[in-house]
Structure formats: C-alpha cells, structure tokens
TIVO-2410 file (N, C-alpha, C; in nm, 3 decimals):
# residues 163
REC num residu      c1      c2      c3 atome chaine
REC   1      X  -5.618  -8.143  13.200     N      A
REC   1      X  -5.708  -8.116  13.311    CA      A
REC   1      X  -5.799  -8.236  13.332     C      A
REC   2      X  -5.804  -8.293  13.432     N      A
REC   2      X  -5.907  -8.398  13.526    CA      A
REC   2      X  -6.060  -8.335  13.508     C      A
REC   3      X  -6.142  -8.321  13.407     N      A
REC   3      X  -6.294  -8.316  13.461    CA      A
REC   3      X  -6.362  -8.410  13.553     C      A
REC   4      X  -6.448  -8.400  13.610     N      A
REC   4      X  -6.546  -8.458  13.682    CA      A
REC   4      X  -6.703  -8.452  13.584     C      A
REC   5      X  -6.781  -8.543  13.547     N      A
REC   5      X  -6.867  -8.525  13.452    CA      A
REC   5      X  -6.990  -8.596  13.528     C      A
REC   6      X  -7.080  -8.572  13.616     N      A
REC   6      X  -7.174  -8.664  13.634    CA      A
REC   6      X  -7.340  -8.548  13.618     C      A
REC   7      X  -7.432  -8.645  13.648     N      A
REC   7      X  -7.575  -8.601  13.567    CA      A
REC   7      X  -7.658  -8.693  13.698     C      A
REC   8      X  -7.793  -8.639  13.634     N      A
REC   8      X  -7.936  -8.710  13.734    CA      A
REC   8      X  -7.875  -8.752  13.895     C      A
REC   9      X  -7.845  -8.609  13.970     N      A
REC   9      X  -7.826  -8.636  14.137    CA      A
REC   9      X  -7.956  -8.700  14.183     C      A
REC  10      X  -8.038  -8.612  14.115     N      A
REC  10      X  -8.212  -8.594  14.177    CA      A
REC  10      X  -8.183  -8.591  14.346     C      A
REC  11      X  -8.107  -8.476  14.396     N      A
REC  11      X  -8.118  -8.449  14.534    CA      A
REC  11      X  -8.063  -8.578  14.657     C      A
REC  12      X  -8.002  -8.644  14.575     N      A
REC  12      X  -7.960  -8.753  14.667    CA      A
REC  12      X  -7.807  -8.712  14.740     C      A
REC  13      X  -7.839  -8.671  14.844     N      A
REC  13      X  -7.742  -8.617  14.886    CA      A
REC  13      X  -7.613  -8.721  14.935     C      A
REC  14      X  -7.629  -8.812  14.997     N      A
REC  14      X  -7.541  -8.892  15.025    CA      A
REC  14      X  -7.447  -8.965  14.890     C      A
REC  15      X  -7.495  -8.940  14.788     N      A
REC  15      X  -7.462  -8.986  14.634    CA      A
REC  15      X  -7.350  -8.824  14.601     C      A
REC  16      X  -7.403  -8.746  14.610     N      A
REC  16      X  -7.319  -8.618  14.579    CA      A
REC  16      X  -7.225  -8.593  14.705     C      A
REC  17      X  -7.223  -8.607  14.766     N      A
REC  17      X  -7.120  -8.612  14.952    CA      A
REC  17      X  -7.010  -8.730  14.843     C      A
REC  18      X  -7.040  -8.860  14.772     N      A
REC  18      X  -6.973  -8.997  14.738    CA      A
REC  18      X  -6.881  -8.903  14.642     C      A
REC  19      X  -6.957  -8.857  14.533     N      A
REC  19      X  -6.915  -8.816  14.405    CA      A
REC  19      X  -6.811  -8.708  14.410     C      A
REC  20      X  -6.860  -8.640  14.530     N      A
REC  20      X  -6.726  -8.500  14.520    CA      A
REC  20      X  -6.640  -8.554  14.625     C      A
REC  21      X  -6.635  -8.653  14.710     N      A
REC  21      X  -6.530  -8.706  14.752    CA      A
REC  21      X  -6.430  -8.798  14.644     C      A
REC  22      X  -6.441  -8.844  14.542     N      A
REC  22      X  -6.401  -8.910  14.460    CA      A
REC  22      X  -6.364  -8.785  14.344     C      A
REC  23      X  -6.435  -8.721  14.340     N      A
REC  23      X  -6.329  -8.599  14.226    CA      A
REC  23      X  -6.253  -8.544  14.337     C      A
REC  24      X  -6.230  -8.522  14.497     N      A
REC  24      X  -6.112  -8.442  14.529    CA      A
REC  24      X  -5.997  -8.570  14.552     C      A
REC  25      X  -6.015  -8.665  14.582     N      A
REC  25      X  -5.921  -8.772  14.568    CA      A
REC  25      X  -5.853  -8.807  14.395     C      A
REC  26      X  -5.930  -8.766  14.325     N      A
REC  26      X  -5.895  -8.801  14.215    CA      A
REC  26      X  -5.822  -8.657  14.139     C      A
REC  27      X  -5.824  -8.550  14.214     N      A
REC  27      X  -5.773  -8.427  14.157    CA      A
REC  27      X  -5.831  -8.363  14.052     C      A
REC  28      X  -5.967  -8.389  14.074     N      A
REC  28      X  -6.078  -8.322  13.970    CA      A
REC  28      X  -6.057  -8.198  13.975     C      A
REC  29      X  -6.040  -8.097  13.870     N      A
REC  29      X  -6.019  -7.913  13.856    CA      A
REC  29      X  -6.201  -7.844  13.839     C      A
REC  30      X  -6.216  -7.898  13.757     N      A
REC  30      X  -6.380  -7.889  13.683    CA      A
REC  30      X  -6.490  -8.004  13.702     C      A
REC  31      X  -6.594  -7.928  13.791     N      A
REC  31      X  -6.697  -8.058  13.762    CA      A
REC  31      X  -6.824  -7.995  13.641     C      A
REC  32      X  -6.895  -8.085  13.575     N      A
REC  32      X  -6.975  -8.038  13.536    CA      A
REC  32      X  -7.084  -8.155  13.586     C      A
REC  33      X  -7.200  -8.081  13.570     N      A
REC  33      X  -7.349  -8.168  13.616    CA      A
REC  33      X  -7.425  -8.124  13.451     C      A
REC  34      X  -7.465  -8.272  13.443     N      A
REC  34      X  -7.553  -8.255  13.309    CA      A
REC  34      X  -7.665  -8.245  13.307     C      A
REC  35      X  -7.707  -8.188  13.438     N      A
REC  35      X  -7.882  -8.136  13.477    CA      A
REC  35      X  -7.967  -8.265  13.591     C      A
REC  36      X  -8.097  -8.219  13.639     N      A
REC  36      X  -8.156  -8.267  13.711    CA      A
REC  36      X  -8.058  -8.267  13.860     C      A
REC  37      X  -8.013  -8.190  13.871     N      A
REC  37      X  -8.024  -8.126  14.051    CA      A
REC  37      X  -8.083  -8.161  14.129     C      A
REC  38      X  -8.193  -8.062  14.109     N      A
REC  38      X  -8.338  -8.106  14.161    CA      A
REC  38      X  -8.361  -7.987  14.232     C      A
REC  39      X  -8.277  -7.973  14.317     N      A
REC  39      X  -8.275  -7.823  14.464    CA      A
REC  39      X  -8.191  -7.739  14.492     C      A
REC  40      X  -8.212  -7.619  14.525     N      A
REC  40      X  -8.096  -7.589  14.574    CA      A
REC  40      X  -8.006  -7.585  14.645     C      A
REC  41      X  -8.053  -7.694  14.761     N      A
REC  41      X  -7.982  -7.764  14.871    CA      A
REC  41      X  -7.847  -7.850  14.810     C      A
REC  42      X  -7.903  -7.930  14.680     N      A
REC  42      X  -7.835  -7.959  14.654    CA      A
REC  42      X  -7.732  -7.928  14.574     C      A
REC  43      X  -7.761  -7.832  14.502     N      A
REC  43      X  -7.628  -7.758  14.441    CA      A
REC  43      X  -7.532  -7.713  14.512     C      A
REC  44      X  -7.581  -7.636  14.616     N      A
REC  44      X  -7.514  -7.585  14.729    CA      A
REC  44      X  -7.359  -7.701  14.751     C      A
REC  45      X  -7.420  -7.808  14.757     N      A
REC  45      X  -7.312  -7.902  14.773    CA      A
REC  45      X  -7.196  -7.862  14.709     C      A
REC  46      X  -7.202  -7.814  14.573     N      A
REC  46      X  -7.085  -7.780  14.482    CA      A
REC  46      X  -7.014  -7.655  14.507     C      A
REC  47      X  -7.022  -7.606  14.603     N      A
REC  47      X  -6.993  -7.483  14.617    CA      A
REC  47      X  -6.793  -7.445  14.610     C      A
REC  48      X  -6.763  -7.578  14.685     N      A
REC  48      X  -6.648  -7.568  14.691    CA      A
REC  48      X  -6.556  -7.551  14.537     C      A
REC  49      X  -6.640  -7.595  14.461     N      A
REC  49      X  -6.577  -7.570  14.342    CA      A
REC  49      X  -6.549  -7.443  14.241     C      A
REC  50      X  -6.639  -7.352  14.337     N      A
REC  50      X  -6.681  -7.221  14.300    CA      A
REC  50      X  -6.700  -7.237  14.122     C      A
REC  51      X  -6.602  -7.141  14.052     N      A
REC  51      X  -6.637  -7.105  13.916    CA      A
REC  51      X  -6.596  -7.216  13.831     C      A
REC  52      X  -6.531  -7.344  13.899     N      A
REC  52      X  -6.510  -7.432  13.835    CA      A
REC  52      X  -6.626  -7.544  13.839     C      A
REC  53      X  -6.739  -7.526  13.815     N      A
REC  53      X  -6.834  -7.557  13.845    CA      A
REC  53      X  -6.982  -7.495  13.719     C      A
REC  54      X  -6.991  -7.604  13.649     N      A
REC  54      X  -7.059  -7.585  13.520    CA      A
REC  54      X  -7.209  -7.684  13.517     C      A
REC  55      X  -7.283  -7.648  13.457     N      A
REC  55      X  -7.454  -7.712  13.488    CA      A
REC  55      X  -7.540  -7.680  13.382     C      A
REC  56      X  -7.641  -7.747  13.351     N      A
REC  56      X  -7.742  -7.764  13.302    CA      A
REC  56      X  -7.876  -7.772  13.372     C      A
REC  57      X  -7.986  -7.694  13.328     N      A
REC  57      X  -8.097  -7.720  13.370    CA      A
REC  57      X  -8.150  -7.870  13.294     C      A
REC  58      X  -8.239  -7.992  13.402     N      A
REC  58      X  -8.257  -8.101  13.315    CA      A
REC  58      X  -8.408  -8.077  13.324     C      A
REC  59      X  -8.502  -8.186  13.293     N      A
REC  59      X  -8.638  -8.206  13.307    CA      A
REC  59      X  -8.711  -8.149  13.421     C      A
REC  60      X  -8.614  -8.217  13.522     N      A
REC  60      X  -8.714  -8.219  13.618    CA      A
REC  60      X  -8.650  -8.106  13.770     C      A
REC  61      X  -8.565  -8.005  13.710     N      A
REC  61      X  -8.509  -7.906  13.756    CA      A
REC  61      X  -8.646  -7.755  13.789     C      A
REC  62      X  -8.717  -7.831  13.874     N      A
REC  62      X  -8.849  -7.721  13.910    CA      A
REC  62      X  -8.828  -7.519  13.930     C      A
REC  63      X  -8.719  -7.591  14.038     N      A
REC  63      X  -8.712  -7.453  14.099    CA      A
REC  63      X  -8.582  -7.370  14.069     C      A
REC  64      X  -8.619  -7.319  13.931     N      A
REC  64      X  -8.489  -7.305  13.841    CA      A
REC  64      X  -8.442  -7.158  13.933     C      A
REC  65      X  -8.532  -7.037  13.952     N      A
REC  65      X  -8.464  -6.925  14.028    CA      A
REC  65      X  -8.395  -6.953  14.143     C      A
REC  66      X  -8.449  -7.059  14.242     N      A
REC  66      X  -8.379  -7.076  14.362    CA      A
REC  66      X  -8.194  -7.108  14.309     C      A
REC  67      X  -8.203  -7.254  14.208     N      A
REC  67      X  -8.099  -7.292  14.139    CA      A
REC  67      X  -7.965  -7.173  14.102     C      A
REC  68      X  -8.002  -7.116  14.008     N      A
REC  68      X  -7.954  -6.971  13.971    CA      A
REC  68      X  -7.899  -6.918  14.094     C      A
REC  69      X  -7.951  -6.857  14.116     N      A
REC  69      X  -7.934  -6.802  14.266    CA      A
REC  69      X  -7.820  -6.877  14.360     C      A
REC  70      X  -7.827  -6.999  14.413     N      A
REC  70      X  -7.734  -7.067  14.469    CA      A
REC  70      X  -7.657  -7.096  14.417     C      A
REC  71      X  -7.628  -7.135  14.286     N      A
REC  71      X  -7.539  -7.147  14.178    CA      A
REC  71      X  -7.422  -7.052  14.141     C      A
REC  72      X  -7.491  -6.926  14.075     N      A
REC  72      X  -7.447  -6.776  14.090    CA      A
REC  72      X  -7.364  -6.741  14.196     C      A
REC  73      X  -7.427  -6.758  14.286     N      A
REC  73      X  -7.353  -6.706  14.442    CA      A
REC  73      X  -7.186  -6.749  14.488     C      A
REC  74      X  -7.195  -6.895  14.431     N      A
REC  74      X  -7.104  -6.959  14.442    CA      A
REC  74      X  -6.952  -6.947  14.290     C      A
REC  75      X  -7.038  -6.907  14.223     N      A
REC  75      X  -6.950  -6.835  14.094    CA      A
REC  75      X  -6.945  -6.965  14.014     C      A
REC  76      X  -7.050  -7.049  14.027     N      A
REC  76      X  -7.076  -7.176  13.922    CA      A
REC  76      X  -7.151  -7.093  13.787     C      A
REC  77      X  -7.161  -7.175  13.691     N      A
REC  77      X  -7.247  -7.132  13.566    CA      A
REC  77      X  -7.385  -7.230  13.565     C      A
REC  78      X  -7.479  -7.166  13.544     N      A
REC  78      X  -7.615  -7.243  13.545    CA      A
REC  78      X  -7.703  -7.208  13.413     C      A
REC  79      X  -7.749  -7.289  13.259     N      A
REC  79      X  -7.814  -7.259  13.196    CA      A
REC  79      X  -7.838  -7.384  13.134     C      A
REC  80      X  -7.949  -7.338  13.016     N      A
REC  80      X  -8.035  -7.471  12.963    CA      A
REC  80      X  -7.917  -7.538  12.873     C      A
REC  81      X  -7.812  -7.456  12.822     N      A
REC  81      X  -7.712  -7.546  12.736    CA      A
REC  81      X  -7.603  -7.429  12.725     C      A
REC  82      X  -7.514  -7.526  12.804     N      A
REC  82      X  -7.403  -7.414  12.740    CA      A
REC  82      X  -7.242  -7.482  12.704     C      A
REC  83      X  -7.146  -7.429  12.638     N      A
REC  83      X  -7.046  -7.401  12.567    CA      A
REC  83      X  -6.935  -7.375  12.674     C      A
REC  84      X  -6.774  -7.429  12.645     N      A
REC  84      X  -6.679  -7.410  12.686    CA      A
REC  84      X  -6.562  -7.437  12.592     C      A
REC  85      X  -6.467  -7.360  12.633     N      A
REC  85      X  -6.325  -7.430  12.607    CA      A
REC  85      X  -6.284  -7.493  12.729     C      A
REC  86      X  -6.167  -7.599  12.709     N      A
REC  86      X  -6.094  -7.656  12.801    CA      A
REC  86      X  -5.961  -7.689  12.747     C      A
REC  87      X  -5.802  -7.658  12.763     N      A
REC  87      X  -5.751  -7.743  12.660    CA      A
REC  87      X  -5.716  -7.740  12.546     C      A
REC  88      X  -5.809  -7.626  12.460     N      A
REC  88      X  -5.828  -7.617  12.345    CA      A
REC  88      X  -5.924  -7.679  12.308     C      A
REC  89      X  -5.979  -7.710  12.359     N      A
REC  89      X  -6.072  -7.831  12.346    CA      A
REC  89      X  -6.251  -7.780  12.345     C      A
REC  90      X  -6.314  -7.810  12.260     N      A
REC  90      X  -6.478  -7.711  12.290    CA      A
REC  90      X  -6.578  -7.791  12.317     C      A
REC  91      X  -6.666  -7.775  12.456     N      A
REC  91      X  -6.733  -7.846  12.513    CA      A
REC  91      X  -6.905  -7.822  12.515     C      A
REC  92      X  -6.954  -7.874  12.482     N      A
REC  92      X  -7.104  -7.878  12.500    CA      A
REC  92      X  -7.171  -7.934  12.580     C      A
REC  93      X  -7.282  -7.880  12.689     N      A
REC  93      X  -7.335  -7.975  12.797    CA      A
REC  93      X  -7.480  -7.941  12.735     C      A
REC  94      X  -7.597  -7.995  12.712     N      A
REC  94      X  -7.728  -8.024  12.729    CA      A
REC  94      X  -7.782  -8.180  12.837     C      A
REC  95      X  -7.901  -8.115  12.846     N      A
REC  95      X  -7.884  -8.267  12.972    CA      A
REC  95      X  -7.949  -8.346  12.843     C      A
REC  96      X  -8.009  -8.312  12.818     N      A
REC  96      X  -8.043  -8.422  12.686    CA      A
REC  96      X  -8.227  -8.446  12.675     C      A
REC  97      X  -8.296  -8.358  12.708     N      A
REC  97      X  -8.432  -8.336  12.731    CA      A
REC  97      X  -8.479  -8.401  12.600     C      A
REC  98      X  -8.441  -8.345  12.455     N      A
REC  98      X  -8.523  -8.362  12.341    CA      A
REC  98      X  -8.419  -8.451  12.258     C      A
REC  99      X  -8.429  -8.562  12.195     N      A
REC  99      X  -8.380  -8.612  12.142    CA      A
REC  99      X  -8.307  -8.572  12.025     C      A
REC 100      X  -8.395  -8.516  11.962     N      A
REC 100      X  -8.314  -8.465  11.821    CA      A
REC 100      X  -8.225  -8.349  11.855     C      A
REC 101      X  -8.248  -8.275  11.981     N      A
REC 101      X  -8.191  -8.180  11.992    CA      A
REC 101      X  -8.037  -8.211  12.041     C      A
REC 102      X  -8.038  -8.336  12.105     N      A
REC 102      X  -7.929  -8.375  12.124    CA      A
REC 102      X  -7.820  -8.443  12.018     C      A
REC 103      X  -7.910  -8.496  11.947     N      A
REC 103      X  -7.842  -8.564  11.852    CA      A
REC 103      X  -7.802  -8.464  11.731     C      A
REC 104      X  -7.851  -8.337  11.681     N      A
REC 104      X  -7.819  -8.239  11.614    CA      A
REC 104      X  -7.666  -8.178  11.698     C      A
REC 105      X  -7.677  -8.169  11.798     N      A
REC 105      X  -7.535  -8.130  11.870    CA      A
REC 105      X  -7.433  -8.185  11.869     C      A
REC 106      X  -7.477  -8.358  11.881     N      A
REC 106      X  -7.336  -8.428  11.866    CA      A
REC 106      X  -7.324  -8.431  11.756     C      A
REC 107      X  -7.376  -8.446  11.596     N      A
REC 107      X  -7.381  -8.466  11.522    CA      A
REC 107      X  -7.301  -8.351  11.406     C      A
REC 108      X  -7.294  -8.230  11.498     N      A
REC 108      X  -7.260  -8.112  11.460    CA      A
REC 108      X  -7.119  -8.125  11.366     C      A
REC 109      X  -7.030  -8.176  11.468     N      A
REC 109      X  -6.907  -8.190  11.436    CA      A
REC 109      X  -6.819  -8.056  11.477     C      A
REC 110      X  -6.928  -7.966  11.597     N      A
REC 110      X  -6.874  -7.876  11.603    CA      A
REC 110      X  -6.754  -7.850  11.730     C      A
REC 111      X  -6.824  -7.959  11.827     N      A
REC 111      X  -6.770  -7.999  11.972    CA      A
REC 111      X  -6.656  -8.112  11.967     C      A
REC 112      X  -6.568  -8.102  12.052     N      A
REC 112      X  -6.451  -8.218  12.106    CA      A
REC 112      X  -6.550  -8.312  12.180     C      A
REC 113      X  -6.621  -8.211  12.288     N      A
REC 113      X  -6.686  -8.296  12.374    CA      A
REC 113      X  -6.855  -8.248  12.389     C      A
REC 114      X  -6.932  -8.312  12.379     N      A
REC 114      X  -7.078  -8.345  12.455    CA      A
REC 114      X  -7.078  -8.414  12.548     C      A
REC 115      X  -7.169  -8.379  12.661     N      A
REC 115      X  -7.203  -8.405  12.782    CA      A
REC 115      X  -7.316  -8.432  12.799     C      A
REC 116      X  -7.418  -8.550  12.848     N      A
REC 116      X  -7.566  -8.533  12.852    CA      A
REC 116      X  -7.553  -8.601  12.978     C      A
REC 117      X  -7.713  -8.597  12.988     N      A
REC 117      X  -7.748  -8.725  13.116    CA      A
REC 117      X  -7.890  -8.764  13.067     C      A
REC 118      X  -7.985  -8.732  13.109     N      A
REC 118      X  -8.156  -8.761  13.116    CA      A
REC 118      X  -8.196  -8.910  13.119     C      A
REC 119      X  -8.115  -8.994  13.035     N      A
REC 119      X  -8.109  -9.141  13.001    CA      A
REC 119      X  -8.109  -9.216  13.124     C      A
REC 120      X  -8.023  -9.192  13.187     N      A
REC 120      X  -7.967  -9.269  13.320    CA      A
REC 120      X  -7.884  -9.384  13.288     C      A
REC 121      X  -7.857  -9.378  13.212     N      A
REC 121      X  -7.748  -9.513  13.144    CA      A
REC 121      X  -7.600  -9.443  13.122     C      A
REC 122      X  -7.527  -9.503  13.145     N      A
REC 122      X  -7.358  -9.437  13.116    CA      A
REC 122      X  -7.345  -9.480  12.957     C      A
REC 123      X  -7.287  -9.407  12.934     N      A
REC 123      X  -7.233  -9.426  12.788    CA      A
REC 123      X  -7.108  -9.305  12.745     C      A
REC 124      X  -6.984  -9.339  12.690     N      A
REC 124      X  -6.884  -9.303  12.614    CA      A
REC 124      X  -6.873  -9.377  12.473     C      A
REC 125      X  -6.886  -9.242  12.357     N      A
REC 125      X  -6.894  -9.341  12.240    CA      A
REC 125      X  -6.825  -9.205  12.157     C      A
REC 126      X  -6.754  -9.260  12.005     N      A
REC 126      X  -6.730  -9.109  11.940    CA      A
REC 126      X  -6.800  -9.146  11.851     C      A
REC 127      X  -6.820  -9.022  11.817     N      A
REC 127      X  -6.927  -8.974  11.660    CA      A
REC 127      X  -6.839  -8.893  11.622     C      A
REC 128      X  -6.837  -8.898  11.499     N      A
REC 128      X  -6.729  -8.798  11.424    CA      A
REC 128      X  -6.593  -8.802  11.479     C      A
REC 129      X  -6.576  -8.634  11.516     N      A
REC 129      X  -6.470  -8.617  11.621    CA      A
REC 129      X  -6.522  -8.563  11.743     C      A
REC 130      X  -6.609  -8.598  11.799     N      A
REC 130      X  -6.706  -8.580  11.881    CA      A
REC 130      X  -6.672  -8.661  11.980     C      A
REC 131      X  -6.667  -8.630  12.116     N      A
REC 131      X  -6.651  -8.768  12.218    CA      A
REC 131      X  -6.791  -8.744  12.284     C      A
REC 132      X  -6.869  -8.838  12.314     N      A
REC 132      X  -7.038  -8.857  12.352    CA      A
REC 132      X  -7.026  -8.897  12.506     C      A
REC 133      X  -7.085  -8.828  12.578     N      A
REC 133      X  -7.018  -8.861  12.722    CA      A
REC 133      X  -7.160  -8.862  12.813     C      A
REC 134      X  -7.220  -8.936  12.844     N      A
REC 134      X  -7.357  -8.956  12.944    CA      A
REC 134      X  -7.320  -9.013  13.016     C      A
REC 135      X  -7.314  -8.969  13.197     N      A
REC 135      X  -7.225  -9.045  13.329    CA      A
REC 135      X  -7.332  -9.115  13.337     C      A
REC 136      X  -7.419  -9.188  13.288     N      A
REC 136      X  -7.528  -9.241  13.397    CA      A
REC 136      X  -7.572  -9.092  13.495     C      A
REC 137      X  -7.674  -9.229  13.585     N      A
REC 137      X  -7.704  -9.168  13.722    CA      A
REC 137      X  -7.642  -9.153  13.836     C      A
REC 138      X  -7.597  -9.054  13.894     N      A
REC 138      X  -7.520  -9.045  14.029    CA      A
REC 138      X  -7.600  -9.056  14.089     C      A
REC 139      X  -7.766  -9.094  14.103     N      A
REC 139      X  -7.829  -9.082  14.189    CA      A
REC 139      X  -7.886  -9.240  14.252     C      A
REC 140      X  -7.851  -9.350  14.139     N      A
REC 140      X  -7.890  -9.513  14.177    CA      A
REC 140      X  -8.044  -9.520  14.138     C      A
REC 141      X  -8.101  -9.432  14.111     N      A
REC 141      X  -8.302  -9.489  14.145    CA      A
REC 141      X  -8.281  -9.559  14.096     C      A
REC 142      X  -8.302  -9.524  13.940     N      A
REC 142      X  -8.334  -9.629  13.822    CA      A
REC 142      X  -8.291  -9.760  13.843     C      A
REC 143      X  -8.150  -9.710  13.808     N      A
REC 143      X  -8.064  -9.848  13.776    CA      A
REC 143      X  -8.017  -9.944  13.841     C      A
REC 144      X  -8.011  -9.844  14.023     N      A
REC 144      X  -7.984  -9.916  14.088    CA      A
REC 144      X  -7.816  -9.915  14.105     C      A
REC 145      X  -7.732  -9.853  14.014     N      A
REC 145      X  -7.609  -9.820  14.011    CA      A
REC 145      X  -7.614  -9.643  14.004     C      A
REC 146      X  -7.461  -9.633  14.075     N      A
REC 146      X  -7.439  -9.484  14.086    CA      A
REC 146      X  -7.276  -9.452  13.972     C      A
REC 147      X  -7.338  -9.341  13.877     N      A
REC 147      X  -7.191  -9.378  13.822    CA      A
REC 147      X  -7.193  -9.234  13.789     C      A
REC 148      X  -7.037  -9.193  13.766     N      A
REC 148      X  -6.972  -9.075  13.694    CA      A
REC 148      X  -6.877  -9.077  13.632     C      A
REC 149      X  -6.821  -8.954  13.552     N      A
REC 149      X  -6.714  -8.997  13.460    CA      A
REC 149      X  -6.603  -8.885  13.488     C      A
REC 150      X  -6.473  -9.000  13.449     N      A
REC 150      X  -6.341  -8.863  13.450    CA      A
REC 150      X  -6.299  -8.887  13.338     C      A
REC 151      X  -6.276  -8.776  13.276     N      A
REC 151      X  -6.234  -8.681  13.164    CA      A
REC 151      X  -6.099  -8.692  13.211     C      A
REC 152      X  -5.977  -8.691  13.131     N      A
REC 152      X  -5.867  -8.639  13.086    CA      A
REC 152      X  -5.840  -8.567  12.935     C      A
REC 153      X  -5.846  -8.459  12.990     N      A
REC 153      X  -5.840  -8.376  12.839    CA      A
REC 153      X  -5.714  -8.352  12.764     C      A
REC 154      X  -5.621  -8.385  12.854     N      A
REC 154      X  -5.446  -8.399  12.763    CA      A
REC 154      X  -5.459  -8.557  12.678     C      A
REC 155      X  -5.522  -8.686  12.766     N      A
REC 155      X  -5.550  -8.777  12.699    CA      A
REC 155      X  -5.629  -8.799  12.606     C      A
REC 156      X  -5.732  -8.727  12.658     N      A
REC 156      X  -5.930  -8.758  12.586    CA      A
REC 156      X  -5.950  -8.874  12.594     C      A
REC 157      X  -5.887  -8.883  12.717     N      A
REC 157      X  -5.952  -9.070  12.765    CA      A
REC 157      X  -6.032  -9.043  12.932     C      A
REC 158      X  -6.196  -9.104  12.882     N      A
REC 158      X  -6.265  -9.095  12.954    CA      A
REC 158      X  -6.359  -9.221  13.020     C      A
REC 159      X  -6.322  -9.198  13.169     N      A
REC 159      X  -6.359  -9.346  13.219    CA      A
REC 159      X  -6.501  -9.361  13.332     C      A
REC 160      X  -6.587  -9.435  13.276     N      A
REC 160      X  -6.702  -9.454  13.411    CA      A
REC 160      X  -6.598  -9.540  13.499     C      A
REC 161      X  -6.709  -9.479  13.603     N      A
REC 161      X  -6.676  -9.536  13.766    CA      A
REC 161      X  -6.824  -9.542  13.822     C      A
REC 162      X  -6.771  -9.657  13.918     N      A
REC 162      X  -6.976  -9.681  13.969    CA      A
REC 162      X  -6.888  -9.692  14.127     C      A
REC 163      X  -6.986  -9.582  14.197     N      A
REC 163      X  -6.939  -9.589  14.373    CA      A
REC 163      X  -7.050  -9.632  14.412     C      A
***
C-alpha cells in the first residue's frame, strides 16, 4: 500500500490542494497528517479520502471540536495519538508535541512505523526496527520548503518529496 504521510499544513490551503494532488497521481490509498491542521476548513480538504484518512491533534490545533466534527463526518480518524495496522505492519502517529514522549515511542520497539511532524524538518531514519518518519512542513513558513512523504509498505521504502 502507497501511504501519503505529511504534517504542519497550518491551513495553507494552496499547499494541501499541491499535496493531495500528488498522492492521487501517485496512487496514494491512505493519507495520514501528523497534526497542526489548524481548521476545519482545512481538513475538510481531506474528505475525499473518507476513512482512509488518519490525524493527529498537533500544538497549535485550537479548535479541536470543530476538527472532530469535520473529520468524523467524513469517516477520517482524529485523536491526540493513535495506532494502526497496515500490511501487517503497526503504525504510530503523535505529532511530536513533547519530546520524550516521542522518543519513548520510537524507542519502544513496539512500532514498524512512527510518524511525527512539530519539527518542520523532514527526516527518515531507523531506530531499532522502527522506521522514524517526520514529512517536514507541507506548509513552507519556516523553511521555506514544502515537503511530504510516500510510504511503500510492501517495500518500507520511504521517500521525501518537496513541491
């Protein structure tokens, strides 16, 4: 299965219009967002993905009932950290708020895959048997680059892309 893995939209809509045009060209099944949304305007965006469609609340995710709500509706999953299979494969998303808390997760040895964002920096690295997966920002402030990641989970080869 093709994941789609990106983090920190912060409501930039023309960045999320980029990003889900590039997972349906690319035959993305699953996206996940590793938090910081921001709105529910902008979740909304994901709709097309309905239940294939997985999230994290990040920092700066205010208006968490509206979120829920638009999220829900659409048959996405919305919480502060949650758990999957894929594959056989067992997935963990936190956006990555507390440091140790993140690093106790990857560190676990319990996950194939972790997912973060909060950083705004891309990074793929393994720990253990752990694959460490932070898309960067899809949103450019920071860095000034927009990036996300595809997952192949028959491979477990996972690649940034900057649009």
């Amino acid at each position: 299965m093709l994941i789609g893995i990106i983090a920190d939209t912060h409501d930039n809509l023309g960045a999320i219009d980029a990003a889900i045009e590039i997972f349906d060209e690319r035959g993305v099944e699953l996206v996940v967002h590793a938090g910081d949304l921001i709105s529910p305007f902008a979740a909304a965006k994901f709709a097309g993905y309905g239940s294939l469609f997985k999230t994290v609340f990040g920092n700066n995710d205010g208006e968490r009932r509206g979120l829920i709500k638009t999220i829900q509706a659409f048959g996405g999953e919305i919480d502060d950290f949650i758990e999957f299979d894929v594959d056989n494969r067992k997935f963990a998303v936190y956006h990555g708020t507390v440091a140790g808390v993140l690093n106790s997760i990857v560190e676990s040895d319990k996950y194939d895959v972790v997912a973060c964002g909060h950083s705004h920096s891309p990074e793929i690295k393994s720990v253990g048997k752990t694959l460490f997966i932070n898309p960067g920002e899809a949103c450019g402030y920071l860095s000034g680059r927009k990036t996300l990641v595809i997952l192949d989970t028959a491979r477990m080869d996972a690649e940034t892309l900057e649009f």
